[in-house]
PADO-449180 format. One record per residue (C-alpha): x, y, z. Coordinates in steps of 0.02 Angstrom, whole numbers, plus 50000, padded with zeros to 5 digits. Each point is the difference from the previous one (the first is absolute). Example, Ala and Ser with C-alpha at 12.3 -4.5 7.8 and 13.67 -1.06 7.14 Angstrom:
PADO-449180
506154977550390/500695017249967/
end
This chain:
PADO-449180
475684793248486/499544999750181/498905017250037/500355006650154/499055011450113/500385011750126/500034993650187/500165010750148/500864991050158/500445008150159/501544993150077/500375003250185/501695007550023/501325002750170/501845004549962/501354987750002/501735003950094/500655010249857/499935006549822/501294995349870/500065010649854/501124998149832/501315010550009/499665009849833/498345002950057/499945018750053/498035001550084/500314988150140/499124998950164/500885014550085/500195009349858/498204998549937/499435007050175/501205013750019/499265004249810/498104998950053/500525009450146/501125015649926/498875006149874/497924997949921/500244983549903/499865001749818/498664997849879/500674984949937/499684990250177/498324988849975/499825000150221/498355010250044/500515003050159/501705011049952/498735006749846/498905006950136/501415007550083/500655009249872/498475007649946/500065006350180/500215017850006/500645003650171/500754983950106/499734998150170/501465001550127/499564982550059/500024992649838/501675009049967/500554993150154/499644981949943/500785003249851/501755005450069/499874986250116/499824985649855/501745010049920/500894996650164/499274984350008/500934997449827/501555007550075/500164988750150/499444985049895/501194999749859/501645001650129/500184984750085/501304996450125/500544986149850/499915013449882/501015012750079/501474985850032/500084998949795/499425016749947/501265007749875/499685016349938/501265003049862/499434983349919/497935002350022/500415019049902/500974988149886/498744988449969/498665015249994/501015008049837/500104982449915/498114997750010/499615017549918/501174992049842/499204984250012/499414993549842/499195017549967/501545008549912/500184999249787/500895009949874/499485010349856/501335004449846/499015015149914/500815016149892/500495014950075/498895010849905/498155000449995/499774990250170/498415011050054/500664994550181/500115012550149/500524995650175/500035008950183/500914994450136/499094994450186/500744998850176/499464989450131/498245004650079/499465002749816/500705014249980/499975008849829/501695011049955/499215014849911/501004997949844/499784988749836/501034995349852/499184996649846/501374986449893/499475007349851/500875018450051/501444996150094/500785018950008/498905004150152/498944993450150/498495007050024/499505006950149/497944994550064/498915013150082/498814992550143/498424996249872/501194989049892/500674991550158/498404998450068/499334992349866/501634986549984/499724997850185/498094995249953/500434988449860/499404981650062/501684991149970/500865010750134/498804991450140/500964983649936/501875009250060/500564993450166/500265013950121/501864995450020/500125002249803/501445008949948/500405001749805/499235004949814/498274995749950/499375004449808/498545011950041/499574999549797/499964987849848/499715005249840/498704988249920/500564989049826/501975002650058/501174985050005/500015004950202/498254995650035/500084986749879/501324991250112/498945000450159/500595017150071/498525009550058/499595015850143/500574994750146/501344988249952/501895002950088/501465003149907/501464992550086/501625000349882/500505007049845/501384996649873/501495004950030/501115012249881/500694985249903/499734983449999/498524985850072/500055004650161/498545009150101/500335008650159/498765005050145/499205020149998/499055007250114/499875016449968/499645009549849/501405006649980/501004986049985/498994993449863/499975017249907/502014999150005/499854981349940/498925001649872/500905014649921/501584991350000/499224985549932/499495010749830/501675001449973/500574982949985/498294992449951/498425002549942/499144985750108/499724997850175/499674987150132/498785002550159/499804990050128/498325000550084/498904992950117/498045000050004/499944998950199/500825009650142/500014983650098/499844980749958/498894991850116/499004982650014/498104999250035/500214982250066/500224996850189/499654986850120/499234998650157/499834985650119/498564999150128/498734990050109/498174997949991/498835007650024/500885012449843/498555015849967/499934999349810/498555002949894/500424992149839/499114997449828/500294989449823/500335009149854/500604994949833/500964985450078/500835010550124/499655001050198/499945019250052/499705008550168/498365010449994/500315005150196/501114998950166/498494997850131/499985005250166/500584983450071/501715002149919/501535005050097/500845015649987/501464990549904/498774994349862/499045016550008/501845007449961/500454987849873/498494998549895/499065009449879/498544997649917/500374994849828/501514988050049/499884985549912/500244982550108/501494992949878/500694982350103/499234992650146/501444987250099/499514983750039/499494992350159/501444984949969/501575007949948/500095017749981/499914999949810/499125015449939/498574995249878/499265011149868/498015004250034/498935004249866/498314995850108/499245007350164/499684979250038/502034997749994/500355013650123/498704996050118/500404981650007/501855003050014/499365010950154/498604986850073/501514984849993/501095008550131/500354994250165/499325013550158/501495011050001/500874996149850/500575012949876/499495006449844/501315005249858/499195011649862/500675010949854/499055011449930/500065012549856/499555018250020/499485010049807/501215010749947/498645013350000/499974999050196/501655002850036/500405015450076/501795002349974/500155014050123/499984988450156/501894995249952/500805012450097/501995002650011/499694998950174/499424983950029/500914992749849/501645003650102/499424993350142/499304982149937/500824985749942/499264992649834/498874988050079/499245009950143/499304990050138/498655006950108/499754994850202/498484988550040/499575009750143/499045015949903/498995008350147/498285009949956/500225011449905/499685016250134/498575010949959/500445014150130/501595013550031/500434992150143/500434982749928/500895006449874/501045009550108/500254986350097/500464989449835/501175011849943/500934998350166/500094980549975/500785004249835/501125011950061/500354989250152/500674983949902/501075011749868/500685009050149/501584995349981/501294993649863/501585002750105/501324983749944/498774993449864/500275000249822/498625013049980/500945013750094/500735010849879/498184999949916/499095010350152/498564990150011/499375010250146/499995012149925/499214993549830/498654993150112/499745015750085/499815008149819/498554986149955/499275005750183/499985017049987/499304998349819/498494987950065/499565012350153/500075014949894/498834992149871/498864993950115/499895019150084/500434992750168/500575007650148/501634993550074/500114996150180/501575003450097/500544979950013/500054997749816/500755018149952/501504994650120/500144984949921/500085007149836/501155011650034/501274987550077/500014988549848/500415016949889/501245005450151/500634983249992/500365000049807/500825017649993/498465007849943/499975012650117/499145012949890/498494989149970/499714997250167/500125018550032/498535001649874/499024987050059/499825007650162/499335015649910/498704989349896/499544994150162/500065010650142/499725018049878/501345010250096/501705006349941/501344986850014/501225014550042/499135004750154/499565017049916/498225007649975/500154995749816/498874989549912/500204983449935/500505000749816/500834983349944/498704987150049/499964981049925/498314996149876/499274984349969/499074992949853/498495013549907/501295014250101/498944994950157/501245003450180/499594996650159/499005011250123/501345007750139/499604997350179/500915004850157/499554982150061/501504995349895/501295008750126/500514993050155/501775001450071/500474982949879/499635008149835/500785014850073/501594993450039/499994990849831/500125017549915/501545005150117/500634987249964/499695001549809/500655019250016/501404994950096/500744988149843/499575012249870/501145010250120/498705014650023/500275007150169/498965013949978/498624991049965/500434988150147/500095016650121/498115003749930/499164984450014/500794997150182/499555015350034/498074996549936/499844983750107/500445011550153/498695011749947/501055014349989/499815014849854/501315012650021/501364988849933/500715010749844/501244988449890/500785006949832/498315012450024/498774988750013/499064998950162/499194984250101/498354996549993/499294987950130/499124984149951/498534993850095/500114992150170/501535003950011/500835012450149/500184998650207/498084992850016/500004990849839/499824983349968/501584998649887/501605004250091/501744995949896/500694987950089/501974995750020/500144992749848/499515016549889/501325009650082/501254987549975/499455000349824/500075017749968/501675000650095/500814984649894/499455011949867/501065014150031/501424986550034/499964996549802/499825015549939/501575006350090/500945016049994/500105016250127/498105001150014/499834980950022/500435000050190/499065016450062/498204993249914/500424982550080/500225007050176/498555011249993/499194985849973/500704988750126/499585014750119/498214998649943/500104983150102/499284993350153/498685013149987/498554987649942/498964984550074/501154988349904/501565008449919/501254998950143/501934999349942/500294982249968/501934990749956/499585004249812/499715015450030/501775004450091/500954987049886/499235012349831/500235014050064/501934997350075/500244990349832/499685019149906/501015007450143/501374986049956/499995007749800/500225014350058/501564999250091/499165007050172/500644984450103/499765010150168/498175003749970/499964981549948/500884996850173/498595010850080/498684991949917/500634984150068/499985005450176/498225006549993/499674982849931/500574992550157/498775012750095/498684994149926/500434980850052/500064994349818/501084985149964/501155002049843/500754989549896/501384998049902/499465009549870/499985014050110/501864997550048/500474998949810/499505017749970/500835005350159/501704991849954/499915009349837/500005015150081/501304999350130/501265010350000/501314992550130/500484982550026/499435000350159/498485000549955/500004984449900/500664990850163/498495009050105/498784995049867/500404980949969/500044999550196/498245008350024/499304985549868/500724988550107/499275006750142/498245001949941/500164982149925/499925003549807/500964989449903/501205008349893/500304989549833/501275003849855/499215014749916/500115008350180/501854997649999/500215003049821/499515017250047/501065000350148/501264995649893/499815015549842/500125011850137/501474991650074/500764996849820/499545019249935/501025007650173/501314987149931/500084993250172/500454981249946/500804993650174/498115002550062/499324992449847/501014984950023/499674999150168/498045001949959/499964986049867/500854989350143/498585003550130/498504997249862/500804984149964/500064996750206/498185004050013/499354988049845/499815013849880/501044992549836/500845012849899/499254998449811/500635010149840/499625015850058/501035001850135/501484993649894/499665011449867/499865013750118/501654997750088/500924998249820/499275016149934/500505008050171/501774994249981/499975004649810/499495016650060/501295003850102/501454992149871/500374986850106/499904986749832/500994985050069/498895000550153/498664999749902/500564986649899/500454989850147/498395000550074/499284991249833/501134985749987/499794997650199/498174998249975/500124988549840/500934991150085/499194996450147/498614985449971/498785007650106/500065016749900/500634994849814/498185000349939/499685018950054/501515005949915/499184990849810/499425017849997/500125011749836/500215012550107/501364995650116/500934992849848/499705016049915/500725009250166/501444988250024/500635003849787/499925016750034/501104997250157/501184993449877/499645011449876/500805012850134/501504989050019/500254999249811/499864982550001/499214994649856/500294980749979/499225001450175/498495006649947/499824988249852/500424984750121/498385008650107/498945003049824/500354980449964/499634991950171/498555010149993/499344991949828/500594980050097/498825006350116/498655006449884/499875016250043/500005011249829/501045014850016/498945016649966/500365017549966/500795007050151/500904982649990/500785003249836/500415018850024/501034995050152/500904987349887/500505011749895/500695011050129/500934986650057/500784999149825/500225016949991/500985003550160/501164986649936/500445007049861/498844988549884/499185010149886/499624988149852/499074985150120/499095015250082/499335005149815/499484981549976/499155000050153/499095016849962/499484992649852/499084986350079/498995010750101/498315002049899/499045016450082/501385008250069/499565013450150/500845013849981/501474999750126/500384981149923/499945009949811/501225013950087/501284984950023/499884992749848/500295016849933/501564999350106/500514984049951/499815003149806/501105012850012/501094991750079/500264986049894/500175012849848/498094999049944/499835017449998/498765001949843/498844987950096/500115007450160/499655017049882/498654995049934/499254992850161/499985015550095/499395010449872/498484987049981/499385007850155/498345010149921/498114999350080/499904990550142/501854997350059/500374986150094/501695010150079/499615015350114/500665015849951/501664998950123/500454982449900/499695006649832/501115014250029/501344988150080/499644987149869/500395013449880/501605006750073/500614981050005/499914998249809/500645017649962/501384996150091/500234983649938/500045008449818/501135012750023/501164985950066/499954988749859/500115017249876/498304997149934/499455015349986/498674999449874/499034988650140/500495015150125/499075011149880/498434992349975/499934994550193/500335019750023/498635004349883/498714988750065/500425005250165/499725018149979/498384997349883/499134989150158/500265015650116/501364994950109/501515010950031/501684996250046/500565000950178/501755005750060/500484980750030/499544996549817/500985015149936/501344993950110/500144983949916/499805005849835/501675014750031/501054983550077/499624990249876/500365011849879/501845005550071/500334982050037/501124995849869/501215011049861/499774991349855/499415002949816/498295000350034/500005016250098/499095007449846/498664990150007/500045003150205/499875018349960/498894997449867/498674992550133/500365013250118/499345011549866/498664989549969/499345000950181/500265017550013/498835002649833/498724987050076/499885008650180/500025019649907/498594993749869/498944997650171/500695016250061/500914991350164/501525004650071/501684992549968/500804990350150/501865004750042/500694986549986/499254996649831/500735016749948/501664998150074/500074982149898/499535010049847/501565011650015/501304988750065/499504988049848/500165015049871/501635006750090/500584979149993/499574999649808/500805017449948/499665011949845/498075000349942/499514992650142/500965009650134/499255015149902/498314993350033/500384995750173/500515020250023/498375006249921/499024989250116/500965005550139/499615018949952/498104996049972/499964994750164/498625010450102/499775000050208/498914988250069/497925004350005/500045011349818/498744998449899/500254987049874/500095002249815/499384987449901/501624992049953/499634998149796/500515017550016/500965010749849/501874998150000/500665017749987/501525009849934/501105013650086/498775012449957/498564994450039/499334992649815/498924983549992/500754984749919/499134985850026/498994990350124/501104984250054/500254988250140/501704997350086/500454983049900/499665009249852/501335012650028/501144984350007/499394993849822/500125016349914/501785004550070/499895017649899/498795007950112/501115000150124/501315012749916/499895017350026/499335008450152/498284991850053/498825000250161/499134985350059/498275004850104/500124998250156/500154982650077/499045000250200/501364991350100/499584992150177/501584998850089/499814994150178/501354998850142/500834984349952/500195005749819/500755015950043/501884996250006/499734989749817/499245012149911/501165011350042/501414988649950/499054996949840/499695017949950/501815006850054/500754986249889/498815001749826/500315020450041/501974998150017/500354990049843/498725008949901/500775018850023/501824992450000/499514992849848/499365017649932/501715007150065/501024987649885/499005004749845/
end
């Protein structure tokens, strides 16, 4: 055999245009440097340079610096412009999850006694739950006190857990058990267990989901099967790289491998990022081709490197040891923002050695990442996930933010919705209260080691100031708006909620930072959202803080916000005073401005005066001017001038679109003018020039419910099906209208079809199909769906209680009373009460007929009269009045009963008894306790000389003249009665 010896060769090294890395392999370029740069490399790394920088007790700000620059080096890197075209979040998190399974997971079948296994359960930053369950002692889970979770945090294997971990790990193995035997050791994960019965495993991830399966599992077998994995996260140590001469290796022969043994100084930062010592040189390409060749030689790499042409590239894959990689470099972050094969730019400046270029590389990154508006990664806030990896990089490096690149950070939270981070940004940087206030800063960001950044006023200017306005102003926090103006115009005896002003630096009447026009507008467009009373006087205080500056005079904005709140606030002649100090001023507005002053006017004049005056002025007025013109024309139900109007806008060029259609329908809807409304519809589909406006759900919608007036249902269906030819699908309000259509012609069973076709009902469209149920004789259903109504009702209280009284009534109809009992039952239970229109209903209903059924009429009459004296309520008149005349209808037992109630009878406002009172005799002795049906079913209490308790009547004006009817009649026939015996 050939001996070899060891050769050292230096190869000159400058970076090619870019890096391509396999897609499994997690310690690429920009993730190797954000790892050398987050955190002291680990023992494991074979460079002496990181070596001699963790042995470093104290780093220097300037190394810090260069560190935190190399990470947003990484940052900006990774994301190219090609990269964010592709980038797909969902599916890189996908992809992520697949390569933690990766050819790492295995089962192990072993008993369920005598596993000598315990587990504990980690979250994501390697965080240990304080609890463990041993699988031998499944009754309990053991709670850890800090030296046992200290010592599990210690433990080497958890180093190996990726910080975005989250799941079981065995934290102890039993030696010579059937566990360890099968490969399961500390550290290992658990990911399923068997389920109750059967093969099958199913994912756990906390303990005590595998306590509960494991017990269950004893019951049906005495085996079970885990499913584990020996690594938190699959990765490959092979990547590629391709470059040019000269390449900056140091490399050496050993044991028929090729090895780096150094990255010199002449490498580029790219290699210097890429390369560790200890990487072995696995295939060289070659220089006709492209086909990578294996190297086993320091000759073969070299002369595949001397045979290029000047300029030419260099494709190279090498192998990192498994003992070098440091798995905590894979972070979520970057994982989610990287496609599998990440591809790095060619143009990698210096890495900066100083503050000031890495503030001014942090604005590069945050410049290109500015803004995602209309690209695909828009509903993933980049800016703001940039401005994260930013803030994390300055506060790392200690640095001290400038006022440029806080404003710039701020925006791309701003920008993203964040407006809370941005908020706390500008405390990490500038070290005064966000609020305005004298408070101290309490909720500032960290970066790596817990290191922040130093505060500096140099960080406030009026830009970074009006960035926190403005992030106030969408968190909707005027009084922290009110402070912080008030603090840019250096002013301390502003008191808001209780908390005073204080002043921030160069700030006030000979300061160098004034608030310009666009704070006030800000803090003004503030009190616009938060609205109510309070809203107006704060904006006008304001606005009459104005004009008082260098550089905040009143400006169009200013007048349009502030007549805009006036506008909400139904105070159209203060709007129409703002206006004319507008015009003093010699400010120019625009048709904005006239919107908000047509929706205040009060006379139509005015809308004639205002269109004019745009005219005059030269501002345009285009279809959402006129659409306005129109509401207020269309709420006054002035539709000669609305006609009229829609005939000038067409005059001037303006083309009516579905709006103004829709508003002139609903108008004539309004005022019950149907047929007009209908009219207008067909006019407009049939006109060419306007048939595609009307292919609007909504005007179909308005035009069925036009018909729906009329009762003319096969009108509204011939509407529902041109509306399908056209493809417009129908939706709910559609529907609903349909089915008043139906039910104003007198076609209840199509309007229950329909109902049943809607699938999440609102609750006025439920209230109809309630309606039309009954109708068509479905009473249970309709029954049951109203008294489905429980938690979160999707009817209001008003159509519940109608709803209600439609099935009640529709049950005492059709003589089903046992529905009218439960419906009665439920009703009372849920805490409604009947109203006098209800009782009404229930007393007509109840005299409607003369029939056999009368005793089970009076029978339900009782039974309401129980229910409402079990919850100590009064009894309607009418109710009671039903009660007698039924009894006086039926005769004997029950006209007797009828007379006893009629004696019980008490005034109105008497204390109630509780009605399961005792039934007593003539002279006074107890009997029993009983309710009034009983007294029906037991026919022998009623003989002899009893007293019912008494029975709190509530007899109102209308019921007078009935009850007295009622009583005078049971009275008359009972003493007559008397008289003939």
């Amino acid at each position: 055999m050939r001996t070899r010896r060891n050769r050292l060769t230096v190869l000159g090294a400058a970076a090619f245009c870019a890096v391509s890395l396999s897609e499994a392999f997690s310690p690429n370029v920009h993730e190797h440097a954000r790892a050398s740069t987050q955190r002291p490399v680990s023992a494991s790394a074979s460079s002496n340079e990181y070596s001699s920088s963790k042995s470093s007790s104290n780093r220097s700000a300037k190394h810090a610096a260069t560190q935190a620059s190399a990470y947003l080096n990484s940052i900006s890197n990774a994301l190219t412009e090609q990269d964010l075209e592709q980038i797909q979040v969902e599916q890189r998190i996908k992809y992520i999850q697949q390569q933690r399974n990766m050819d790492k997971a295995f089962s192990v079948t072993i008993p369920l006694r005598e596993t000598g296994m315990s587990i504990v359960q980690i979250l994501p930053g390697r965080q240990l739950v304080p609890k463990l369950l041993h699988l031998d002692a499944l009754d309990q889970i053991v709670s850890l006190d800090a030296a046992a979770c200290q010592k599990i945090q210690a433990a080497s294997w958890m180093n190996q857990i990726d910080d975005s971990f989250r799941g079981l790990v065995f934290t102890a193995v039993s030696k010579n058990f059937l566990a360890e035997e099968q490969g399961i050791k500390a550290g290992t994960i658990l990911k399923a267990v068997s389920a109750t019965l059967g093969d099958a495993v199913w994912p756990k991830s906390t303990l005590e989901g595998v306590q509960a399966a494991l017990a269950s599992r004893q019951v049906a077998s005495s085996q079970v099967t885990l499913l584990c994995s020996n690594q938190a996260f699959a990765t490959s140590n092979r990547y590629e790289l391709s470059l040019t001469k000269p390449i900056g290796l140091l490399l050496q022969e050993k044991d028929g491998h090729v090895y780096v043994t150094k990255v010199t100084d002449q490498a580029s930062t790219l290699v210097k990022y890429a390369v560790q010592s200890g990487d072995r040189v696995v295939a060289v390409d070659s220089s006709l081709g492209g086909k990578l060749w294996p190297v086993s030689t320091v000759e073969g790499v070299v002369s595949a490197c001397t045979s290029r042409l000047p300029g030419q590239g260099i494709r190279m894959i090498l192998e990192r040891p498994l003992e070098n990689m440091n798995m905590e470099a894979a972070a979520t972050a970057d994982a989610e923002l990287t496609r599998g094969s990440a591809k790095a730019s060619a143009s990698l400046a210096h890495t900066p050695t100083d503050t000031k270029q890495l503030l001014r590389r942090c604005r590069e990154v945050l410049k290109r990442y500015s803004s995602t508006k209309g690209s695909k990664l828009d509903k993933y806030n980049l800016p703001a996930m940039i401005a994260d990896k930013v803030m994390d990089a300055l506060a790392s490096a200690s640095a001290t933010l400038d006022a440029v690149t806080l404003s710039m950070i701020m925006t791309a939270y701003t920008s993203c919705d964040q407006s809370g981070q941005a908020i706390k940004a500008f405390e990490s940087a500038t070290g005064f209260a966000a609020d305005g206030s004298t408070s101290e800063p309490v909720d500032i960001m960290h970066g790596r080691e817990g290191r922040t950044l130093v505060p500096s006023d140099t960080a406030l200017n009026l830009y970074t100031a009006t960035a926190l306005l403005q992030a106030h102003a969408n968190n909707k926090d005027l009084a922290s708006v009110t402070r912080v103006l008030a603090a840019l115009e250096g002013r301390s005896d502003v008191d808001v909620d209780g908390i005073m002003s204080a002043p921030w630096p160069w700030t006030g009447e000979s300061g160098t930072i004034q608030p310009d026009t666009t704070c006030y507008n800000i803090a003004i467009a503030a009190a616009e959202k938060i609205g109510g009373p309070l809203a107006l006087d704060a904006a006008l205080e304001i606005f009459a803080r104005m004009g008082q500056g260098r550089s905040n005079a009143k400006d169009l904005v200013s007048y349009n916000t502030i007549m805009g709140i006036m506008s909400k606030a139904g105070e159209g002649e203060k709007a129409f005073d703002m206006f004319a100090q507008l015009k003093r001023d010699n400010i120019q507005p625009d048709k904005y401005t006239y919107t908000l002053l047509l929706k205040v006017c009060s006379q139509d004049e005015d809308i004639d005066e205002i269109l004019y005056d745009m005219w005059e002025h030269g501002v345009q007025a285009d279809v959402v001017v006129y659409n306005t013109a129109l509401q207020r024309l269309c709420d006054n139900r002035k539709f000669t001038q609305a006609t009229k109007l829609v005939t000038e806008m067409e005059s001037r060029g303006v083309k009516p679109d579905s709006v103004t259609y829709g508003m002139l329908m609903s108008a004539m809807l309004k005022a019950k003018k149907a047929n007009a409304c209908l009219a207008l519809f067909e006019s407009a589909s049939a006109n060419p020039r306007t048939a595609a406006l009307t292919e609007s759900v909504y005007l179909y919608t308005t035009a069925i419910t036009a018909a729906a007036t009329l009762g003319a249902y096969e009108r509204a269906l011939e509407l529902v099906a041109r509306m399908s030819a056209n493809g417009i699908a129908p939706n709910l309000k559609t529907l609903t209208a349909v089915m008043g259509a139906c039910l104003a012609s007198n076609q209840p069973l199509l309007a229950s079809q329909i109902y049943r076709r809607i699938v999440t009902p609102d609750g006025y469209a439920m209230t109809q199909g309630i309606r039309a149920l009954c109708a068509a004789g479905e009473v249970t259903e309709a029954a049951d769906l109203v008294q489905s109504q429980e938690g979160d009702l999707v009817m209001s209280g008003k159509q519940v209680m109608q709803s209600y009284a439609i099935v009640l009534e529709a049950a005492l109809q059709s003589n089903s009373f046992t529905v009218a009992q439960k419906l009665v039952h439920n009703f009372l239970h849920k805490g409604f009460i009947f109203n006098k229109t209800m009782m009404a209903q229930i007393s007509e209903s109840m005299l409607s007929d003369v029939d056999a059924i009368d005793t089970d009429k009076f029978s339900f009459c009782l039974f309401i009269i129980d229910a409402l004296r079990d919850r100590n309520l009064p009894i309607d008149g009418s109710l009671y009045s039903t009660a007698l005349s039924l009894g006086d209808r039926l005769g004997g037992l029950h006209r007797r009963l009828a007379a006893l109630i009629a004696q019980s009878k008490s005034a109105a406002g008497t204390k109630a008894q509780r009605f399961l009172s005792t039934v007593q005799d003539a002279s006074g002795g107890a009997m029993r306790v009983v309710h009034l049906r009983d007294l029906l079913a037991e026919p022998h209490l009623l003989k002899g000389d009893i007293v019912l308790p008494p029975l709190p009547v509530r007899v109102g004006p209308a019921d007078i003249r009935s009850v007295f009817q009622a009583e005078q009649l049971v009275w008359s026939k009972t003493k007559r009665r008397k008289v003939l015996v």
